[in-house]
TIMARTI-596083 format. One record per residue (C-alpha): chain; x, z, y. Coordinates in nm, 4 decimals, always signed. Last residue first. Layout:
<nodes>
<node><mikol>A</mikol><px>X</px><pz>Z</pz><py>Y</py></node>
...
</nodes>
This chain:
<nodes>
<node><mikol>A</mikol><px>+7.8057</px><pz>+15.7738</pz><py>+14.9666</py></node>
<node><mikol>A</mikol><px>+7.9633</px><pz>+15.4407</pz><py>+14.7864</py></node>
<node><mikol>A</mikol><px>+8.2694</px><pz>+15.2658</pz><py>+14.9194</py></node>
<node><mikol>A</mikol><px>+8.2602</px><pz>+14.9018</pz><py>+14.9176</py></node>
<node><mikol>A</mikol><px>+8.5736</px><pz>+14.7698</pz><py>+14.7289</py></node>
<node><mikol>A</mikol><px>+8.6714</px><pz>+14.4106</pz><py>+14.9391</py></node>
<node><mikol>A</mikol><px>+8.7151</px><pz>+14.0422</pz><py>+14.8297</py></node>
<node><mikol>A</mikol><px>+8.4353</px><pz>+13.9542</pz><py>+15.0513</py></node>
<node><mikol>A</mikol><px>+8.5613</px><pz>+14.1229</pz><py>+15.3406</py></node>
<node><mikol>A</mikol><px>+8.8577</px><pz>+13.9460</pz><py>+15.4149</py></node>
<node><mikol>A</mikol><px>+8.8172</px><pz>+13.5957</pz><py>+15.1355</py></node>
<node><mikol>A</mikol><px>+9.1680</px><pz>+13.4736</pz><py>+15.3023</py></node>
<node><mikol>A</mikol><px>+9.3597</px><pz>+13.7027</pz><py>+15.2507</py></node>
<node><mikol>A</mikol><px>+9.1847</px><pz>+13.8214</pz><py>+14.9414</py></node>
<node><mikol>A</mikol><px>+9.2770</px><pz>+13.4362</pz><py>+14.8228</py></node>
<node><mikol>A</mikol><px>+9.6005</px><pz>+13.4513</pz><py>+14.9087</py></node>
<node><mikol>A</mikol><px>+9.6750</px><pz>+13.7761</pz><py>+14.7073</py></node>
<node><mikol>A</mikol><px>+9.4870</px><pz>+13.6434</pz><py>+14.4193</py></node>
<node><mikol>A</mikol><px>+9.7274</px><pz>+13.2643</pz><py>+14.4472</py></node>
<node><mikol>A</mikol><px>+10.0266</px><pz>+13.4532</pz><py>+14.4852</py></node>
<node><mikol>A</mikol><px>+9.9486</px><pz>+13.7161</pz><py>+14.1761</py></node>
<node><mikol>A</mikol><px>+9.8740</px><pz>+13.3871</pz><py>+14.0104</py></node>
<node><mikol>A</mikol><px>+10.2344</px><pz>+13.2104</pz><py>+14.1133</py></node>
<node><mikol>A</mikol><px>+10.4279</px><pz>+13.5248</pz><py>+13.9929</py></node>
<node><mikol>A</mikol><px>+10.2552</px><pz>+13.5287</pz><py>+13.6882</py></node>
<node><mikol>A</mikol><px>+10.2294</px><pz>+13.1681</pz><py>+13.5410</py></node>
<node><mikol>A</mikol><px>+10.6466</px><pz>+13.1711</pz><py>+13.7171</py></node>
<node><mikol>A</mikol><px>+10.7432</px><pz>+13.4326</pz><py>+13.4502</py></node>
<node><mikol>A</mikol><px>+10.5531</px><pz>+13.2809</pz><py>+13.2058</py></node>
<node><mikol>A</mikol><px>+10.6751</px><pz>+12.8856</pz><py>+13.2823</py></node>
<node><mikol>A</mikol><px>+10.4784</px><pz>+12.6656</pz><py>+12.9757</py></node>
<node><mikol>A</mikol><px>+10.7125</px><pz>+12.4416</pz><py>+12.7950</py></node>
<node><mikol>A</mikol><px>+10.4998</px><pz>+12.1852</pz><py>+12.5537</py></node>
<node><mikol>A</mikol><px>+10.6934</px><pz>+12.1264</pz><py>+12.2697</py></node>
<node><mikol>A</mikol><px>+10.4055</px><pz>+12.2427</pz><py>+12.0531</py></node>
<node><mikol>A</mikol><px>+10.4229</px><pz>+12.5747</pz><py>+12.2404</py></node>
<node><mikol>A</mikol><px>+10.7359</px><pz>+12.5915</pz><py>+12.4018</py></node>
<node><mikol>A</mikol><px>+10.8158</px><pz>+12.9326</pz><py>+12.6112</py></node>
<node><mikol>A</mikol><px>+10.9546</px><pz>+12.9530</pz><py>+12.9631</py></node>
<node><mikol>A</mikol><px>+11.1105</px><pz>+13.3111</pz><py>+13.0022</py></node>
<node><mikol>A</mikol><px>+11.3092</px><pz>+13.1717</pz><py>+13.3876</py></node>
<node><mikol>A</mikol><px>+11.3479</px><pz>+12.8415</pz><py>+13.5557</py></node>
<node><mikol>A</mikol><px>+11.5878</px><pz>+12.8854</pz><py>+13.7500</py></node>
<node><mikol>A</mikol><px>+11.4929</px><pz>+12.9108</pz><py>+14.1465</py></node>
<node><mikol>A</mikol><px>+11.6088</px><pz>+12.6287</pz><py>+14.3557</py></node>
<node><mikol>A</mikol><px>+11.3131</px><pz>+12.7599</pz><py>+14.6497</py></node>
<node><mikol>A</mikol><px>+11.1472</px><pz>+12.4328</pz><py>+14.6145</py></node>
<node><mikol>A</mikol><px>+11.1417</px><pz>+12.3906</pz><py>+14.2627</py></node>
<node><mikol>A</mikol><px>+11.0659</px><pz>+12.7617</pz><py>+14.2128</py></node>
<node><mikol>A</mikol><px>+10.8013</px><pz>+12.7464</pz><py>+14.4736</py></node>
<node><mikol>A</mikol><px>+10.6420</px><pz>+12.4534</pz><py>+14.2338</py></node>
<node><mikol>A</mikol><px>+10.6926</px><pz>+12.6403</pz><py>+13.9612</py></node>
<node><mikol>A</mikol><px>+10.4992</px><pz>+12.9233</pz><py>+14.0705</py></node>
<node><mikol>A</mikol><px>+10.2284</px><pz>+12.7363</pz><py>+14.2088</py></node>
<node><mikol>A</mikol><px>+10.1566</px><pz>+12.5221</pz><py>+13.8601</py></node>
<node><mikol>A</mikol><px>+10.2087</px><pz>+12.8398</pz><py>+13.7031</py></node>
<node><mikol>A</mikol><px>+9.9933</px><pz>+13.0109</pz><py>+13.8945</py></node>
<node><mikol>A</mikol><px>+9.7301</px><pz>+12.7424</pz><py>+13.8676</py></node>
<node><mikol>A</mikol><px>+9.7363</px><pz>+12.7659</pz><py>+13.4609</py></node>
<node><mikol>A</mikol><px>+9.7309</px><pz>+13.1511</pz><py>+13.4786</py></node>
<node><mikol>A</mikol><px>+9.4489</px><pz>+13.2112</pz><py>+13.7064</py></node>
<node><mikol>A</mikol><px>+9.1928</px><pz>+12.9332</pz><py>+13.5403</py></node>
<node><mikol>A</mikol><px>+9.3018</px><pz>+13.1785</pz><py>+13.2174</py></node>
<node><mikol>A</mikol><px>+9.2460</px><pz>+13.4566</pz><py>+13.3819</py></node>
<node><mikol>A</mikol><px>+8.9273</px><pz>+13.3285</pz><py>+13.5506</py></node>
<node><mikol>A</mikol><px>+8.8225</px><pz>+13.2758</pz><py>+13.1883</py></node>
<node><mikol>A</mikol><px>+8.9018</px><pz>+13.6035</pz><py>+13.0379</py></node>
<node><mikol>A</mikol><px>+8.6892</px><pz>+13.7407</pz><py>+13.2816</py></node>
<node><mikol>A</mikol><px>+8.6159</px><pz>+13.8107</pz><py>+13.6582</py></node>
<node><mikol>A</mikol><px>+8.6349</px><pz>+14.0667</pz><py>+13.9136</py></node>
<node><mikol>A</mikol><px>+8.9427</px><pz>+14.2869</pz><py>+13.9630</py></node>
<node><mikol>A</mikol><px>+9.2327</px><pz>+14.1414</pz><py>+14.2033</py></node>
<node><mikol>A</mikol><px>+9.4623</px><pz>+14.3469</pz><py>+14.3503</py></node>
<node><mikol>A</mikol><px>+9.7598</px><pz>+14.0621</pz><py>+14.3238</py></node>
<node><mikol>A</mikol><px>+9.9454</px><pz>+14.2390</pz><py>+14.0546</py></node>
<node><mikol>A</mikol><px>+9.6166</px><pz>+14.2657</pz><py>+13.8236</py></node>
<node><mikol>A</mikol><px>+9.5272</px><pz>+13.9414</pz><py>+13.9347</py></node>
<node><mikol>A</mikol><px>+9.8833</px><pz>+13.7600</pz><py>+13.7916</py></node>
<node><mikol>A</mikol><px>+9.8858</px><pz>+14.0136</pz><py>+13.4623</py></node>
<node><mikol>A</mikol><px>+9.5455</px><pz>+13.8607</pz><py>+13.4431</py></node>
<node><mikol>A</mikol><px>+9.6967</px><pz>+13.5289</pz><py>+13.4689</py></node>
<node><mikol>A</mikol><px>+9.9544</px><pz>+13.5816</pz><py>+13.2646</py></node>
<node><mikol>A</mikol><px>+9.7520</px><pz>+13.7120</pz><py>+12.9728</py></node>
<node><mikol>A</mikol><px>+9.4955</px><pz>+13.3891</pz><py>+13.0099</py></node>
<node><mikol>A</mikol><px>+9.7640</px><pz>+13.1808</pz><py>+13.0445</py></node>
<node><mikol>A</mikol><px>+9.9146</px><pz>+13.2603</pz><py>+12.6742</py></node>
<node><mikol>A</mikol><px>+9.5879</px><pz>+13.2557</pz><py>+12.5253</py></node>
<node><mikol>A</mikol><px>+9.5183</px><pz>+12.9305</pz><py>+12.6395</py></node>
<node><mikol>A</mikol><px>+9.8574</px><pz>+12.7924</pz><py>+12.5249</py></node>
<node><mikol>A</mikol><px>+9.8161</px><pz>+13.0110</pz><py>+12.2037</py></node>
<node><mikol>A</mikol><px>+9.4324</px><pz>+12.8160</pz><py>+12.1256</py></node>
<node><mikol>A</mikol><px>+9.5959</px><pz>+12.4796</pz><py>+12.2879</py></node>
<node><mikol>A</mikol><px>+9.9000</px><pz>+12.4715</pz><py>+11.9992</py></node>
<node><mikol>A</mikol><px>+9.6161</px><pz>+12.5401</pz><py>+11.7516</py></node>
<node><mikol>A</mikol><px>+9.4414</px><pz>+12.2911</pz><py>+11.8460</py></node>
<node><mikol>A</mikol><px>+9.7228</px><pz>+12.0478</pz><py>+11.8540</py></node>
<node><mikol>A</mikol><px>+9.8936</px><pz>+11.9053</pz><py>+12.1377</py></node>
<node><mikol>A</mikol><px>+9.9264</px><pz>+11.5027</pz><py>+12.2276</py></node>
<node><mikol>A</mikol><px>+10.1032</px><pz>+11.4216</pz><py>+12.5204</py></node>
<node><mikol>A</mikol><px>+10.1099</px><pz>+11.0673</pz><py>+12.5761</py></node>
<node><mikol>A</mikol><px>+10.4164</px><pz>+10.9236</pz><py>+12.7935</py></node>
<node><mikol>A</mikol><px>+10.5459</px><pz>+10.7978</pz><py>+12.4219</py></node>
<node><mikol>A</mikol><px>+10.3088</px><pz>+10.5219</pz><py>+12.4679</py></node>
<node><mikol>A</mikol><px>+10.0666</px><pz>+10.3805</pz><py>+12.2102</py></node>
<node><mikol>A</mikol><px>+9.7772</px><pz>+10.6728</pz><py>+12.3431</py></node>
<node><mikol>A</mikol><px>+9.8638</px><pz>+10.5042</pz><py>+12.7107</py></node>
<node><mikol>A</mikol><px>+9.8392</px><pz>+10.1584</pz><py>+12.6095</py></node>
<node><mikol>A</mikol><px>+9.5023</px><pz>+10.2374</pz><py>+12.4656</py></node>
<node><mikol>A</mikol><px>+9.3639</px><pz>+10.3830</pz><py>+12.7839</py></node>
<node><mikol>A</mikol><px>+9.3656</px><pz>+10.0375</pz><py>+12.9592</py></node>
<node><mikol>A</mikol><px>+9.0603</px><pz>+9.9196</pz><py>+12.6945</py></node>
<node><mikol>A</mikol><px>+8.9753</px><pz>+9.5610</pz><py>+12.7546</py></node>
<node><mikol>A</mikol><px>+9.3248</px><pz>+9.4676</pz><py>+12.7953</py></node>
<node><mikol>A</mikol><px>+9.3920</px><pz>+9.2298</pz><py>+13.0719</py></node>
</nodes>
């Protein structure tokens, strides 16, 4: 046994390695869809880092319905050979706002001022 188990994994072509640059668009990329995502799905609190939480988890929901559904896979875009799913990033975070003000009732609500 190797002392270090997580250096057979950086020798491997399994590793995914991304540049900084690469991440910087990749964020920026699921930040837009995911406040395209809570703009759809009524949501309105939060910043460009809820967007960005919005768009990674849509597109992990939105591809997953697309999987299941046999959906194409539709406007994917490769950043540092890395695909990322826009169309399903926004579908998938409009699913995951509308679910949670489903859930959230009252919370999630616009209180009318008198």
């Amino acid at each position: 046994m190797s002392r270090r188990p997580w250096a057979r994994l950086l020798q491997s072509s399994a590793y995914m390695a991304i540049t900084l640059t690469g991440l910087l668009v990749l964020l920026v990329i699921a930040g837009i869809c995911g406040a395209l995502g809570r703009a759809m799905g009524g949501g309105s609190g939060g910043g460009f880092l809820v967007s960005i939480v919005l768009g990674f988890v849509g597109a992990l929901l939105g591809t997953f319905l697309a999987q299941r559904l046999r959906l194409p896979e539709l406007l994917m875009i490769n950043v540092d050979h890395h695909p990322f799913p826009v169309l399903w990033s926004i579908i998938g975070a409009a699913l995951f706002v509308a679910l949670l003000h489903l859930i959230g009732g009252g919370r999630y609500r616009r209180y009318r001022y008198r």
